[in-house]
N, C-alpha and C positions, 0 to 999 in steps of 0.2 A: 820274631815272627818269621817263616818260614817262607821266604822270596819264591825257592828254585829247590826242586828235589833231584838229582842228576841220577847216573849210574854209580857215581863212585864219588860224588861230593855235595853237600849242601849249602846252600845259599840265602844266610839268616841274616834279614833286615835290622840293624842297630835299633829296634827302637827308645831303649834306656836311655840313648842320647844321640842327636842327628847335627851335631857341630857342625858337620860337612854335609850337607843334604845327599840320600845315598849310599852313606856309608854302611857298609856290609860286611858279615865276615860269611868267607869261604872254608867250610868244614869237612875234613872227612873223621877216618876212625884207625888214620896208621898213628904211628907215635913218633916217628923218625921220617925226616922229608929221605933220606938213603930207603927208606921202604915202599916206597911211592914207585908205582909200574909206570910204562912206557906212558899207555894206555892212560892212566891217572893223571900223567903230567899233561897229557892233551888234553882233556877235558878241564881241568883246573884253566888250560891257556884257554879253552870256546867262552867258560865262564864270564873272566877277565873279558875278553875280547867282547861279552855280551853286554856287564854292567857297563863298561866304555861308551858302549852305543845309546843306552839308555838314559846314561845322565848327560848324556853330552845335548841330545834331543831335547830332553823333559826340563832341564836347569842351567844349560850351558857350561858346562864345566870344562874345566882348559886343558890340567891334566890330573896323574894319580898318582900317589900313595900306594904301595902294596909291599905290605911289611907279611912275614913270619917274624913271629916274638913268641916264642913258646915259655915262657921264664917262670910266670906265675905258677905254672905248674908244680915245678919245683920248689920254689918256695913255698907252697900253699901245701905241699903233699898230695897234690891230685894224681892221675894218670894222665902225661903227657897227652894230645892230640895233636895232628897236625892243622894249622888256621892258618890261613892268610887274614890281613884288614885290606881292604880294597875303601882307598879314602878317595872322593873326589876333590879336589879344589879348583877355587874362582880365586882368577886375577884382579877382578873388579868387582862394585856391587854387581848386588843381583836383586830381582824381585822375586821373591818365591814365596805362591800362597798369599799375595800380598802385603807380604812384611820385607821391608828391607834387609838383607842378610853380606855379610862384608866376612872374605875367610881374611881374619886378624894378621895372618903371619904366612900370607902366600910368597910359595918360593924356600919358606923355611919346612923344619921340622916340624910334625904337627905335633908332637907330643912334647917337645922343650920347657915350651910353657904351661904344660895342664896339670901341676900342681900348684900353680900361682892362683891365687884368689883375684890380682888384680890384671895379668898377663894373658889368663887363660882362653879359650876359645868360647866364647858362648853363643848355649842352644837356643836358640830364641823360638822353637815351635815346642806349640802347647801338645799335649796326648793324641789329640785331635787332627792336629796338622801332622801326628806324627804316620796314623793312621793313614790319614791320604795321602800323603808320601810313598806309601808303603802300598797299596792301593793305585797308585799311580805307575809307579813301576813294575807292579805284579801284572797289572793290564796291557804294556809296553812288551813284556819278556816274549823272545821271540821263540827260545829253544824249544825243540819240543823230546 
């Protein structure tokens, strides 16, 4: 779902899966982070700088995650793009939506564990919560 439409990057809500309440990726349509203008890399930094403020307000989140991992690409035979993951994490529980939510492995990698069935991070909101989430944020976005 479609968070933030920018000048030169988009800003798409994870709804598939909200491990990390928040969690979004940052898209444009270069293929090589070397192709990315002046221009581009500030905008990508307002981005950043915006969903920070948001989850920080809206969930308390402590800090972030913000990977480039272009890999699948290649593997999968697709056309490269350029993404960021913009993951938030909590130090401690959290109440969100009224479900108790704990990031499993704060301080670490978040991805170490995410093909463990029994290590893994889990999503604990239903479609629904994923929706207000997303909803919730879109309401919060300041840029314009």
């Amino acid at each position: 779902m479609e968070l933030y439409k920018g000048k030169y990057w988009d800003v798409i809500f994870v709804k598939w899966c909200q491990e990390f309440p928040g969690d979004c990726i940052i898209s444009c349509n270069k293929e090589s982070l070397s192709d990315l203008t002046s221009e581009e890399w500030i905008e990508l930094g307002e981005l950043e700088k915006e969903l920070e403020r948001i989850t920080k307000k809206l969930f308390n989140a402590t800090m972030f995650n913000f990977a480039c991992l272009m890999n699948n690409a290649y593997r999968d035979n697709e056309k490269p793009h350029v993404h960021f993951h913009f993951i938030p994490r909590y130090d401690n529980e959290r109440i969100i939506l009224g479900k108790k939510y704990k990031d499993r492995h704060f301080g670490y990698n978040m991805w170490k564990w995410s093909l463990s069935k029994f290590k893994c991070q889990k999503d604990i909101f239903t479609k629904e919560d994923k929706k207000t989430i997303f909803e919730l944020m879109k309401n919060e976005w300041n840029l314009k």
